[in-house]
C-alpha positions as protocol buffer text, in pm:
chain_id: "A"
residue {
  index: 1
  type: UNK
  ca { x: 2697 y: -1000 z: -3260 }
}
residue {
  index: 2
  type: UNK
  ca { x: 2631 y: -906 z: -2901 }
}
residue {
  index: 3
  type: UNK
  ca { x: 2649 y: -1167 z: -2600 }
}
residue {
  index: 4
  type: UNK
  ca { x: 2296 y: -1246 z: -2457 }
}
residue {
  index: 5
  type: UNK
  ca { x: 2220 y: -1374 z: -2105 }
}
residue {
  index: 6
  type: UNK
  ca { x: 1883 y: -1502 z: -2039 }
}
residue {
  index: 7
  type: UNK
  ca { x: 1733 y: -1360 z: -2371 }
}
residue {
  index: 8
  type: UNK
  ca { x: 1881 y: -974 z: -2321 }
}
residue {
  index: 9
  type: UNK
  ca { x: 2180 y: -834 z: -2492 }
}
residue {
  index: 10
  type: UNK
  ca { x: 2458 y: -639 z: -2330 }
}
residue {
  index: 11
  type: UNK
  ca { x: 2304 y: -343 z: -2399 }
}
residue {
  index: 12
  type: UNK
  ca { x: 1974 y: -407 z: -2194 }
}
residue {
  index: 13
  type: UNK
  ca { x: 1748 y: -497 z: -2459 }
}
residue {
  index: 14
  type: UNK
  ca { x: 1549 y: -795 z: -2559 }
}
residue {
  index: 15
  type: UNK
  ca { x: 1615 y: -1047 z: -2836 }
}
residue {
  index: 16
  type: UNK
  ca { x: 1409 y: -1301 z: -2943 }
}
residue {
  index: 17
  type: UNK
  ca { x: 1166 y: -1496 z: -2776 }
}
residue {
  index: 18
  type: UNK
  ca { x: 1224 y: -1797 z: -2622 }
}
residue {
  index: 19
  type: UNK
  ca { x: 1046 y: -2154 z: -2569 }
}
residue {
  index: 20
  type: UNK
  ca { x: 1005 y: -2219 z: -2214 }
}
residue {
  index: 21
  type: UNK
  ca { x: 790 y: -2329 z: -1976 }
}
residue {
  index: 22
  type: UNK
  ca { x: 596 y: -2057 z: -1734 }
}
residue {
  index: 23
  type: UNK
  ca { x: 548 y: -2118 z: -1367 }
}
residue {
  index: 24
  type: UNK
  ca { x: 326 y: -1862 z: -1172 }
}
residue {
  index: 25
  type: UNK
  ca { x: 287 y: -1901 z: -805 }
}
residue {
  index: 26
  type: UNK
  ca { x: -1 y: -1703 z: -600 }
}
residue {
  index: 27
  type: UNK
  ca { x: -37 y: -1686 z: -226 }
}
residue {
  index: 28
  type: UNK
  ca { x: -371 y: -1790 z: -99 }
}
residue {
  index: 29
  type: UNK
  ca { x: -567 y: -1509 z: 108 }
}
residue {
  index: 30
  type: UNK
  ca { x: -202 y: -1318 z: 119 }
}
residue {
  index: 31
  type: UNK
  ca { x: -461 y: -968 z: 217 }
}
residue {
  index: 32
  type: UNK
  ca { x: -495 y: -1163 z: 563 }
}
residue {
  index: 33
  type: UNK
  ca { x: -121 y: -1125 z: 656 }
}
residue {
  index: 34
  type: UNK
  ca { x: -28 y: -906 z: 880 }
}
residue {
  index: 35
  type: UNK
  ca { x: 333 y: -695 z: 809 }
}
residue {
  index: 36
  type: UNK
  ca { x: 512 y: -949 z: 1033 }
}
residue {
  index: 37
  type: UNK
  ca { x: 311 y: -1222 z: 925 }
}
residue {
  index: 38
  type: UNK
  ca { x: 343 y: -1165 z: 510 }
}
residue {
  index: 39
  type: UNK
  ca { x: 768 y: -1144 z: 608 }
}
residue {
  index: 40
  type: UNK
  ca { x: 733 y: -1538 z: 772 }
}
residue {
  index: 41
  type: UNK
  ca { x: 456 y: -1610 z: 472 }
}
residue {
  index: 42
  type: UNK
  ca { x: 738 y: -1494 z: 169 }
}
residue {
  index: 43
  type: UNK
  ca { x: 1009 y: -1703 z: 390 }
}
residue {
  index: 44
  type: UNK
  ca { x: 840 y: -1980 z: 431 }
}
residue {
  index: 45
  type: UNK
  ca { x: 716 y: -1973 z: 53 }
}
residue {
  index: 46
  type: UNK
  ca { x: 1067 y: -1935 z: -95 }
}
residue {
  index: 47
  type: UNK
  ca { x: 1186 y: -2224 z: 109 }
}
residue {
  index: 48
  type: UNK
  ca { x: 938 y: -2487 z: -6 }
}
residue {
  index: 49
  type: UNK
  ca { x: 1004 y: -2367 z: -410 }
}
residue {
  index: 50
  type: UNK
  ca { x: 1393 y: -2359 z: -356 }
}
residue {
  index: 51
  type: UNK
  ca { x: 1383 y: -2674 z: -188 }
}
residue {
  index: 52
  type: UNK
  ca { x: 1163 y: -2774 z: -427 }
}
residue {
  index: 53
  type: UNK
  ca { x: 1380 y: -2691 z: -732 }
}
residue {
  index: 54
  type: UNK
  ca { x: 1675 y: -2831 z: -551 }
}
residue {
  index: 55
  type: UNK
  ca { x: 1500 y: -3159 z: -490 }
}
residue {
  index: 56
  type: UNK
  ca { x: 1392 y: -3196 z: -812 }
}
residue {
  index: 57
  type: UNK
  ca { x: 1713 y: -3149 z: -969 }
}
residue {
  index: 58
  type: UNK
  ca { x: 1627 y: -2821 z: -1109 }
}
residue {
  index: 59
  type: UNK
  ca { x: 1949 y: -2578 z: -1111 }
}
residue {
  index: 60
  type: UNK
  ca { x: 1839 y: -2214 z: -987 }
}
residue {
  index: 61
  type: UNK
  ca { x: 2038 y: -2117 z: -1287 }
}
residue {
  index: 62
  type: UNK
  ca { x: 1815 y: -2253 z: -1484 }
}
residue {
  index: 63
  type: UNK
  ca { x: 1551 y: -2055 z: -1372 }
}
residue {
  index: 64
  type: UNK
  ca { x: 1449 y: -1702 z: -1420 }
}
residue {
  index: 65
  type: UNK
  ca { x: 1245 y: -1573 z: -1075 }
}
residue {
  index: 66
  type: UNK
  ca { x: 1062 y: -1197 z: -1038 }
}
residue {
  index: 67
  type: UNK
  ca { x: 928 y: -1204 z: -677 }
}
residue {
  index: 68
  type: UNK
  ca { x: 586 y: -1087 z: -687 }
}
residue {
  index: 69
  type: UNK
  ca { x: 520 y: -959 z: -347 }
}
residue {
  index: 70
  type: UNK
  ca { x: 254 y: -1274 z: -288 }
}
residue {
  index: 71
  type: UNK
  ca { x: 351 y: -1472 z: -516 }
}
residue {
  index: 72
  type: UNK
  ca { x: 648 y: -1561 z: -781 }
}
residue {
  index: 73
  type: UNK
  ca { x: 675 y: -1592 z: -1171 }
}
residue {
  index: 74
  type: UNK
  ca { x: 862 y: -1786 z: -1272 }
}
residue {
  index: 75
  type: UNK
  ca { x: 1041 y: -1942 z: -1612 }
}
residue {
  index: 76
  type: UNK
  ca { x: 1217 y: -2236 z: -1661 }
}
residue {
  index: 77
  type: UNK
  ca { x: 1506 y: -2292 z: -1933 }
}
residue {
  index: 78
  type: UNK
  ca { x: 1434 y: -2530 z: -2235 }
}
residue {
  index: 79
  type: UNK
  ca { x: 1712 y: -2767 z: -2106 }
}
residue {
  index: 80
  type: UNK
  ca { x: 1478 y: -2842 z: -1825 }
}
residue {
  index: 81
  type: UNK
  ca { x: 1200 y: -3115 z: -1943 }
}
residue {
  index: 82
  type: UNK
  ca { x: 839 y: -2978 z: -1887 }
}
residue {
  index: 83
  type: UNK
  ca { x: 754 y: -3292 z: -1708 }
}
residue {
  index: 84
  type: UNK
  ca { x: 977 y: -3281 z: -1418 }
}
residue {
  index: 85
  type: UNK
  ca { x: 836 y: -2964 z: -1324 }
}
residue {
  index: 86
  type: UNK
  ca { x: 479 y: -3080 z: -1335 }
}
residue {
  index: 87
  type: UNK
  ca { x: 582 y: -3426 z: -1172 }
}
residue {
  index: 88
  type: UNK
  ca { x: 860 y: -3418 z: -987 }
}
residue {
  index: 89
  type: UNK
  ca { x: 861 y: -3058 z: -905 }
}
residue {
  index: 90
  type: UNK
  ca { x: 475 y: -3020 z: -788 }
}
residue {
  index: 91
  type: UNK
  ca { x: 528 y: -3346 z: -596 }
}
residue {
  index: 92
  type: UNK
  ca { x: 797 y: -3208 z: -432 }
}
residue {
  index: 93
  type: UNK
  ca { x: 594 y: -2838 z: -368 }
}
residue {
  index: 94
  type: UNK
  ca { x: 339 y: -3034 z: -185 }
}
residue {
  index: 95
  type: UNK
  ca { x: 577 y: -3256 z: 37 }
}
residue {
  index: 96
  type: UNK
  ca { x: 749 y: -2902 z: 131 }
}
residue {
  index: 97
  type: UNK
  ca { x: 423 y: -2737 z: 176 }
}
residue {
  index: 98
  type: UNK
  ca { x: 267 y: -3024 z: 378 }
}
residue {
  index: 99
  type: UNK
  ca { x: 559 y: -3010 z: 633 }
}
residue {
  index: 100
  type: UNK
  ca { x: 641 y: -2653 z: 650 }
}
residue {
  index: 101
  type: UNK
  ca { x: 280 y: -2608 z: 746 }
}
residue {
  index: 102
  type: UNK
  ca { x: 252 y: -2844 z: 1040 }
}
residue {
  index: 103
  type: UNK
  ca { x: 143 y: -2661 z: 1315 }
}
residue {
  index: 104
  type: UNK
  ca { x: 60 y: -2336 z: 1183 }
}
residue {
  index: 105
  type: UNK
  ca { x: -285 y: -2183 z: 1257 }
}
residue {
  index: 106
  type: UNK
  ca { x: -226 y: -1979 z: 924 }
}
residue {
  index: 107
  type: UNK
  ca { x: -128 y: -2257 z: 653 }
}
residue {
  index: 108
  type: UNK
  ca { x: 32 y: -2150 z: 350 }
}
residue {
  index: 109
  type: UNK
  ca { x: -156 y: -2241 z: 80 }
}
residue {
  index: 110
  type: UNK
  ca { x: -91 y: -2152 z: -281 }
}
residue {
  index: 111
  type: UNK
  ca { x: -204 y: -2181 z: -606 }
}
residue {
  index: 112
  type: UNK
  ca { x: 23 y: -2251 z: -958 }
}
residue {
  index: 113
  type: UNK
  ca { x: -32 y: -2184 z: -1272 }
}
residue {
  index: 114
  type: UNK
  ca { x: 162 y: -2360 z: -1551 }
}
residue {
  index: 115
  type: UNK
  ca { x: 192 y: -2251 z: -1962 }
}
residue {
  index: 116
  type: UNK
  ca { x: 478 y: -2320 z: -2202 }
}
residue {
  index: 117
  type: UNK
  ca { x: 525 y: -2092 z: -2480 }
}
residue {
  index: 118
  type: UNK
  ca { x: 748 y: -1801 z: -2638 }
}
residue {
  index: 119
  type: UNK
  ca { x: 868 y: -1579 z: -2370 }
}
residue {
  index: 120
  type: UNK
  ca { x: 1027 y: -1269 z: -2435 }
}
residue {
  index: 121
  type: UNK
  ca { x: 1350 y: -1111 z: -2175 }
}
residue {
  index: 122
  type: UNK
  ca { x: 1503 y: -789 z: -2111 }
}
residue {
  index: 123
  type: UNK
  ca { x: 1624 y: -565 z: -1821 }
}
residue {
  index: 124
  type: UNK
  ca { x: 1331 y: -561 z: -1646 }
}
residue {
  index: 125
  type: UNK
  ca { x: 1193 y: -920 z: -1699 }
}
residue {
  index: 126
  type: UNK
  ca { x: 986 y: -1158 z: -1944 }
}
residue {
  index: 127
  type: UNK
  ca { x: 697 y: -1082 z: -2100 }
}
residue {
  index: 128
  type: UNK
  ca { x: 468 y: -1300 z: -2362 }
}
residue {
  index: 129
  type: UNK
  ca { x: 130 y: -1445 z: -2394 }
}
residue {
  index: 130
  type: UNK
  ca { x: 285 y: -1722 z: -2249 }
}
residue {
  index: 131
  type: UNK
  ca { x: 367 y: -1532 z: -1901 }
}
residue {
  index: 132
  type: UNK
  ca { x: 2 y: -1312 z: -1957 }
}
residue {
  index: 133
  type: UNK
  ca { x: -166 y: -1692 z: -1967 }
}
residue {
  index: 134
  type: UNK
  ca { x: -4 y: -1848 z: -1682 }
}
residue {
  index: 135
  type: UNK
  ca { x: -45 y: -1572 z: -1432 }
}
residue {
  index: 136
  type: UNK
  ca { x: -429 y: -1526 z: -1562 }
}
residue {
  index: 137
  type: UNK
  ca { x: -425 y: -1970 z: -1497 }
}
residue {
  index: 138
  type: UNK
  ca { x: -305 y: -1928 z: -1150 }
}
residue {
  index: 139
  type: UNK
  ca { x: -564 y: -1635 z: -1059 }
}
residue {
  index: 140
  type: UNK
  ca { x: -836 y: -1795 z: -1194 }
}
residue {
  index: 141
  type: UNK
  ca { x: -1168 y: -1804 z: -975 }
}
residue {
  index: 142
  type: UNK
  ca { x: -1202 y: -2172 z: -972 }
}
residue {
  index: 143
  type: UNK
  ca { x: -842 y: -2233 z: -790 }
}
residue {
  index: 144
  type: UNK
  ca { x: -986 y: -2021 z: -533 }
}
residue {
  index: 145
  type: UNK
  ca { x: -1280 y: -2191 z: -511 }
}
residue {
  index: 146
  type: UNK
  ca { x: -1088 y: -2517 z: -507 }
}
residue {
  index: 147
  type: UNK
  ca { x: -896 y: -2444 z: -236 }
}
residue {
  index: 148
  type: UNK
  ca { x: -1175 y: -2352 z: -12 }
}
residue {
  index: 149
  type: UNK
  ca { x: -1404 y: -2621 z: -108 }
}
residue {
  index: 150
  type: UNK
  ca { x: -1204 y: -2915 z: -104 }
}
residue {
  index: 151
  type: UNK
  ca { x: -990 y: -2717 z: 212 }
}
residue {
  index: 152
  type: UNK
  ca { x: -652 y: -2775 z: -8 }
}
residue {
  index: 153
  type: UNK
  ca { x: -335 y: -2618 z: 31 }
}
residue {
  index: 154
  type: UNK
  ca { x: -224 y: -2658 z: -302 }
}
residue {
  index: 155
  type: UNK
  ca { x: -365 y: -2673 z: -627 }
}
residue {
  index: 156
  type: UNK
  ca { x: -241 y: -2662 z: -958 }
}
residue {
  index: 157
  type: UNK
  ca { x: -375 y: -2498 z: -1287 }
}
residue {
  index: 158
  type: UNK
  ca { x: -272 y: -2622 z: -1641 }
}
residue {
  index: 159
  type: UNK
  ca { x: -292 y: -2516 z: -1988 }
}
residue {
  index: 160
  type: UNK
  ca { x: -514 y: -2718 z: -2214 }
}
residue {
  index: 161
  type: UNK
  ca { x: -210 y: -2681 z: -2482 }
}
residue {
  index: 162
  type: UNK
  ca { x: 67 y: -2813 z: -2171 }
}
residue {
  index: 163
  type: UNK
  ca { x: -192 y: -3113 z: -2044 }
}
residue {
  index: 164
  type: UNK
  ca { x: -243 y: -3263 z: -2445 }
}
residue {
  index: 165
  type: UNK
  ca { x: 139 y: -3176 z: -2468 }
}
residue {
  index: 166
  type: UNK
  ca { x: 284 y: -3316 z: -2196 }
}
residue {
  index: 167
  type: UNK
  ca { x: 58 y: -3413 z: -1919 }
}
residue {
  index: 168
  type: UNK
  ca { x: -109 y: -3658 z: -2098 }
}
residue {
  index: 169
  type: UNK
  ca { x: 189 y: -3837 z: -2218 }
}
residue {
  index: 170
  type: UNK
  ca { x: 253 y: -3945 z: -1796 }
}
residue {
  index: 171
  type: UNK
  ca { x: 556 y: -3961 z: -1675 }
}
residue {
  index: 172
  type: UNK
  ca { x: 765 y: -3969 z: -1309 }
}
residue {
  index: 173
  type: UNK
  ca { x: 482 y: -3904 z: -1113 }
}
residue {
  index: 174
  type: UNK
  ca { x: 275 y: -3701 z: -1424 }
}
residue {
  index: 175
  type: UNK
  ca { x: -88 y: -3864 z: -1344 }
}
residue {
  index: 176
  type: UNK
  ca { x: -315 y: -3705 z: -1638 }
}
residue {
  index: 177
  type: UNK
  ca { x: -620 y: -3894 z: -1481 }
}
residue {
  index: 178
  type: UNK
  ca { x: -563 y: -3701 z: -1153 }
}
residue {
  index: 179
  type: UNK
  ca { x: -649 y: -3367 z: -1354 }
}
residue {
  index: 180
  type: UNK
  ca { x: -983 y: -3285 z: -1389 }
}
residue {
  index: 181
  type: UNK
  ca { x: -1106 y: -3063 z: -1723 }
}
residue {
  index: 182
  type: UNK
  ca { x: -1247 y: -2687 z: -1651 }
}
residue {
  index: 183
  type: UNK
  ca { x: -1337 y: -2381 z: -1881 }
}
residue {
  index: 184
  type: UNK
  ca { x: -1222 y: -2093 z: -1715 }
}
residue {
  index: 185
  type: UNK
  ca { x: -1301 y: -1730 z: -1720 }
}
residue {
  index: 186
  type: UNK
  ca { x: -984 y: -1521 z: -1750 }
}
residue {
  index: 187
  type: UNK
  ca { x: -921 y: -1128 z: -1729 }
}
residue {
  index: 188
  type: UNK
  ca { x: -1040 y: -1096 z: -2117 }
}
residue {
  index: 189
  type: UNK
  ca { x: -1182 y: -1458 z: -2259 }
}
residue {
  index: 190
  type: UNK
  ca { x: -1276 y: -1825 z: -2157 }
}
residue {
  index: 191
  type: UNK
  ca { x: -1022 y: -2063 z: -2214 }
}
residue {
  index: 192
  type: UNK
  ca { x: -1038 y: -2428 z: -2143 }
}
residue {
  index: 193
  type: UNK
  ca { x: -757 y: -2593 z: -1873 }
}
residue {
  index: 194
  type: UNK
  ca { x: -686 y: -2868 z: -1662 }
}
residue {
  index: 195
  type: UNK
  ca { x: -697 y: -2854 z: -1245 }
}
residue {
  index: 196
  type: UNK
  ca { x: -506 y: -3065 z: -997 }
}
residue {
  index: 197
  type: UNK
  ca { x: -506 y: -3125 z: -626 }
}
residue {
  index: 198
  type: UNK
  ca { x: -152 y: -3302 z: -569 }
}
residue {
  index: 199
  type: UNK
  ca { x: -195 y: -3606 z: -313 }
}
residue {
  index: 200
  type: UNK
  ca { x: -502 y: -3638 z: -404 }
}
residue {
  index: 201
  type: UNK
  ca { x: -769 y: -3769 z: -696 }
}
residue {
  index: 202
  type: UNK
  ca { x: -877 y: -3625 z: -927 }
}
residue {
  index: 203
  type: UNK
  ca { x: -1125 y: -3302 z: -833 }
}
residue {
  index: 204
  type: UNK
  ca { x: -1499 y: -3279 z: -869 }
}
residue {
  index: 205
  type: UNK
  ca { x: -1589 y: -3027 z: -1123 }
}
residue {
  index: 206
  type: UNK
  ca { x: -1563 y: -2638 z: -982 }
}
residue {
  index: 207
  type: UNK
  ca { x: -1742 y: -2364 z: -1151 }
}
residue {
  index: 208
  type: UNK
  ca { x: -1604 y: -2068 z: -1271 }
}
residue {
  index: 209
  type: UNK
  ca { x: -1930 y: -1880 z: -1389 }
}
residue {
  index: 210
  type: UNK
  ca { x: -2036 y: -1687 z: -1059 }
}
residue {
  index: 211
  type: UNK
  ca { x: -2219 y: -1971 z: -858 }
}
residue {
  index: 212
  type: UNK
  ca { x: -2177 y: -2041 z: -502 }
}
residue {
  index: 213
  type: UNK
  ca { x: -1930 y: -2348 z: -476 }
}
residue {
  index: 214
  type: UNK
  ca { x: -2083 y: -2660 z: -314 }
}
residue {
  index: 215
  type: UNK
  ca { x: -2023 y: -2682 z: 68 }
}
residue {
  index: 216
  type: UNK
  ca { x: -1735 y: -3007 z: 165 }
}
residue {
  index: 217
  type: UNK
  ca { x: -1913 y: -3297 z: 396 }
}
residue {
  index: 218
  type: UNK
  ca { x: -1976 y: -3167 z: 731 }
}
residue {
  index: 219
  type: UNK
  ca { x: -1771 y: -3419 z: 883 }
}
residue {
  index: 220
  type: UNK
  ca { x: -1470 y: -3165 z: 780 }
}
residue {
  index: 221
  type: UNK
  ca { x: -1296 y: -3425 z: 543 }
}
residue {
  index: 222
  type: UNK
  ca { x: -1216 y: -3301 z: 244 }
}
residue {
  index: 223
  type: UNK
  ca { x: -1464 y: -3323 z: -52 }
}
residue {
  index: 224
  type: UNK
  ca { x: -1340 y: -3585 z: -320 }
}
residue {
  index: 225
  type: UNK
  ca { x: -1118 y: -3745 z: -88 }
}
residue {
  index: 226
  type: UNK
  ca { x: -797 y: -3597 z: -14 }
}
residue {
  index: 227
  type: UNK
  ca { x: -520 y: -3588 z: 305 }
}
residue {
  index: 228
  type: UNK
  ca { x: -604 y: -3671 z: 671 }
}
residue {
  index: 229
  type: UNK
  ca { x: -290 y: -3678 z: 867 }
}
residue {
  index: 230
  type: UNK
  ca { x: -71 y: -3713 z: 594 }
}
residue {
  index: 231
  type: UNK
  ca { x: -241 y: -4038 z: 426 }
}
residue {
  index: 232
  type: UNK
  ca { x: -447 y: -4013 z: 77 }
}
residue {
  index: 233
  type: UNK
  ca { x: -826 y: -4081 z: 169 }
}
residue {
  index: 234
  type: UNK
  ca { x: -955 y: -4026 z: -135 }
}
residue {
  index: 235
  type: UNK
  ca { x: -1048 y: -4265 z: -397 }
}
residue {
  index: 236
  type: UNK
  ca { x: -1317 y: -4467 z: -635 }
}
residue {
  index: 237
  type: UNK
  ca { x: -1498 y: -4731 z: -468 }
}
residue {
  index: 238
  type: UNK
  ca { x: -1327 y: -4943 z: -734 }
}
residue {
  index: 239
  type: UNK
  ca { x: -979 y: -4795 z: -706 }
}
residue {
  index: 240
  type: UNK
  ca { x: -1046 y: -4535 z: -977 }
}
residue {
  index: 241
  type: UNK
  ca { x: -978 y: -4193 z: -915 }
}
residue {
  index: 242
  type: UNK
  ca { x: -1261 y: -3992 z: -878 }
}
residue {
  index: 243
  type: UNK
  ca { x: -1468 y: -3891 z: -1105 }
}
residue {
  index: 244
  type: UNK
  ca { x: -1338 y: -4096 z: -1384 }
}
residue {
  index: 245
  type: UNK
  ca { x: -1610 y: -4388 z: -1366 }
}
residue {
  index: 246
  type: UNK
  ca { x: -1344 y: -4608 z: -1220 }
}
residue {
  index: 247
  type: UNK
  ca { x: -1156 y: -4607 z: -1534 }
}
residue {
  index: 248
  type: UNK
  ca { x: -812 y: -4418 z: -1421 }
}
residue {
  index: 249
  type: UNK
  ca { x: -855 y: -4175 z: -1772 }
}
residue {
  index: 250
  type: UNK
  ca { x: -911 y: -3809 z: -1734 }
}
residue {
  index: 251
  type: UNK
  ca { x: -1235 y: -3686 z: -1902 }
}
residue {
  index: 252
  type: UNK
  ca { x: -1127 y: -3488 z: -2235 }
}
residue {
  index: 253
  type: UNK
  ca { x: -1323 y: -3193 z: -2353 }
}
residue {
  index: 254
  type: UNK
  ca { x: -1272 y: -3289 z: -2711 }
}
residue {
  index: 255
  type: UNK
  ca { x: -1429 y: -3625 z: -2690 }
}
residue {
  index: 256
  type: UNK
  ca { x: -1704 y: -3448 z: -2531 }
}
residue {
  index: 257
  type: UNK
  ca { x: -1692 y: -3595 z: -2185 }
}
residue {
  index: 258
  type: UNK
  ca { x: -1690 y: -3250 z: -2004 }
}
residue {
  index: 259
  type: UNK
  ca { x: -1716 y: -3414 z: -1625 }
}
residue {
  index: 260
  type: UNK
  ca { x: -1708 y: -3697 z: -1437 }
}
residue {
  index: 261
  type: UNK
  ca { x: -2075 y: -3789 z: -1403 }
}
residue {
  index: 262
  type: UNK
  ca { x: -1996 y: -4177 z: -1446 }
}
residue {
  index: 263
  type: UNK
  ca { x: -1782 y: -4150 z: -1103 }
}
residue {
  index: 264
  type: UNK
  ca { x: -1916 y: -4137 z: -758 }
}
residue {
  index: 265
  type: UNK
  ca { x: -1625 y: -4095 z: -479 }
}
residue {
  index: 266
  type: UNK
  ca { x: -1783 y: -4163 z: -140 }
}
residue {
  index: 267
  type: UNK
  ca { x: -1631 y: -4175 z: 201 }
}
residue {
  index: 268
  type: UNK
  ca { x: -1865 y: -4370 z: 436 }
}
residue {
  index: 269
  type: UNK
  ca { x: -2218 y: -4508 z: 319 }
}
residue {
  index: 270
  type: UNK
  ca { x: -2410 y: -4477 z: -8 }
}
residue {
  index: 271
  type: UNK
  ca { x: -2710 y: -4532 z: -142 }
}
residue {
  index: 272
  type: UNK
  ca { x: -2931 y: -4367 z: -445 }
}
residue {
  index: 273
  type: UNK
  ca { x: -3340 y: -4330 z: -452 }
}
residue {
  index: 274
  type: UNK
  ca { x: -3609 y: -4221 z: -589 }
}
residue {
  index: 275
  type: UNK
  ca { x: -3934 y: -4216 z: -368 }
}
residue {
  index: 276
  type: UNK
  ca { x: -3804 y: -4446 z: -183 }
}
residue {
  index: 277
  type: UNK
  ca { x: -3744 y: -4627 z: -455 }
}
residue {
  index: 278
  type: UNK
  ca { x: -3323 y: -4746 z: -495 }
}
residue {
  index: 279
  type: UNK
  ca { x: -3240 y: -4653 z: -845 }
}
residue {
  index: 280
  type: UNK
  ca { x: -2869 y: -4804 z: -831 }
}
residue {
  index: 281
  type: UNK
  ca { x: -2705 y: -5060 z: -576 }
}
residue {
  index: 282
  type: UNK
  ca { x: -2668 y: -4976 z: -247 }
}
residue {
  index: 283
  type: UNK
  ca { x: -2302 y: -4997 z: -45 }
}
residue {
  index: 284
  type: UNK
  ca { x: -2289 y: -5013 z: 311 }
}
residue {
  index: 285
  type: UNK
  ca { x: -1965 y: -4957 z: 479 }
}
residue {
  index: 286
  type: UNK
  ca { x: -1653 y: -5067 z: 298 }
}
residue {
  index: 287
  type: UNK
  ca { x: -1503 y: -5412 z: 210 }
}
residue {
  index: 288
  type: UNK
  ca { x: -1197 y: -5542 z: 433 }
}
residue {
  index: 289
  type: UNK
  ca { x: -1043 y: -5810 z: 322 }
}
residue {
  index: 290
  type: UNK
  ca { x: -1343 y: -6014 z: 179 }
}
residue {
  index: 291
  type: UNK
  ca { x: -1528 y: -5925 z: 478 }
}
residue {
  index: 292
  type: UNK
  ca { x: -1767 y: -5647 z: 544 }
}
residue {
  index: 293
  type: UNK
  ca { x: -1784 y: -5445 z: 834 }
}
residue {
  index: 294
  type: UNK
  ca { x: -2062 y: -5246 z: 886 }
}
């Protein structure tokens, strides 16, 4: 029997396919570079995902990379448990990210697409469903849009099969209320998936259908809470994340809860009416240690 390496026989050719876990990895607005520029942009994004990886406890051997020009695919062996890439390992992509881009006036920003399945290797690389789903996750419309709207530098995309799988389960910091549920139009079908802003709650709903994405506050903070030098703002008024009704639990397409209209994340005063008429209670300012300020 021949030796294999990585799923491919001595010879070159492929054998059979293999369980693992699919990472792809898309530069935001990578046409913008300039040459010089898209040389710093791939050196500064191979630096945050190696130290990443390293940080994590993830062995580069481990993992099989195909640089992408702006972006990487990437798969990760079955010894390697799913959830420390989506906990560990995306925590660790946004610390890297957040510091590498401090005091740029072009911040990387990227987008990630996860999908564990059978995934096929030989000379030239992997190929699968599997890899065809997670690079088709992470260039999906609404991680664009998600970005821009909620001015993010990082967002991740998840499989509906990888969230009930593993994401929902938790885990070292795995937060399955943080993701919010979306149906997303891919190359050649719809498919339902999970999105996630690390550091922050859990998005508003983004379409994915052709409408024009709802503008952020015009205060420039970022729309269902998020970062402001380097501390989480965002938040329920009851702790909650947003959009879950205050209840820290994801909404799940199959009990057909499809968004989080029970949860209202607001960052300064609120009120709801009618004709003048206040249809729910009305919050003024925020409460400081049993106090109220104004």
């Amino acid at each position: 029997m021949s030796k294999t390496t990585m799923g491919v026989n001595v010879d070159g050719h492929a054998v059979d396919a293999v369980y693992e876990l699919v990472v792809g990895v898309d530069v935001r607005r990578s046409g913008a570079y300039d040459d010089p520029g898209k040389t710093r942009m791939r050196r500064q994004l191979y630096a945050v995902l190696d130290r990443a990886f390293d940080r994590a406890g993830v062995p580069l051997r481990g993992v099989h990379r195909e640089d992408r020009g702006d972006g990487v695919l990437a798969t990760v062996a079955p010894t390697v448990p799913p959830s420390r890439i989506l906990g560990v390992w995306v925590t660790e992509v946004h610390e890297q990210l957040r510091q590498s881009n401090i005091g740029l006036t072009m911040p990387l920003g990227l987008r990630i697409g996860l999908h564990v399945g059978p995934v096929t290797h030989d000379a030239q690389g992997v190929s699968g469903h599997a890899v065809d789903l997670a690079c088709r996750l992470t260039d999906a419309d609404a991680a664009r849009r998600l970005l821009e709207r909620d001015r993010a530098d990082l967002v991740v995309v998840v499989s509906d099969s990888l969230y009930r799988e593993v994401v929902r389960h938790g885990g070292r910091f795995v937060d399955p209320e943080h993701y919010a549920p979306a149906r997303l139009r891919l190359k050649d079908d719809e498919v339902p998936a999970w999105l996630r802003l690390p550091g922050r709650p859990r998005p508003a709903p983004v379409s994915d259908h052709g409408e024009p994405p709802s503008d952020g506050p015009a205060t420039g903070e970022p729309a269902g809470g998020g970062t402001s030098g380097g501390r989480d703002t965002g938040g329920g008024a009851d702790g909650g994340a947003a959009g879950t009704g205050g209840t820290g639990r994801a909404a799940d397409p199959a009990d057909g809860d499809t968004g989080p209209a029970a949860g209202i994340n607001v960052a300064g005063d609120f009120s709801v009416h009618h004709d003048n008429t206040y249809t729910a209670p009305v919050r003024i300012g925020r409460t400081i240690g049993g106090g109220h300020r104004g």
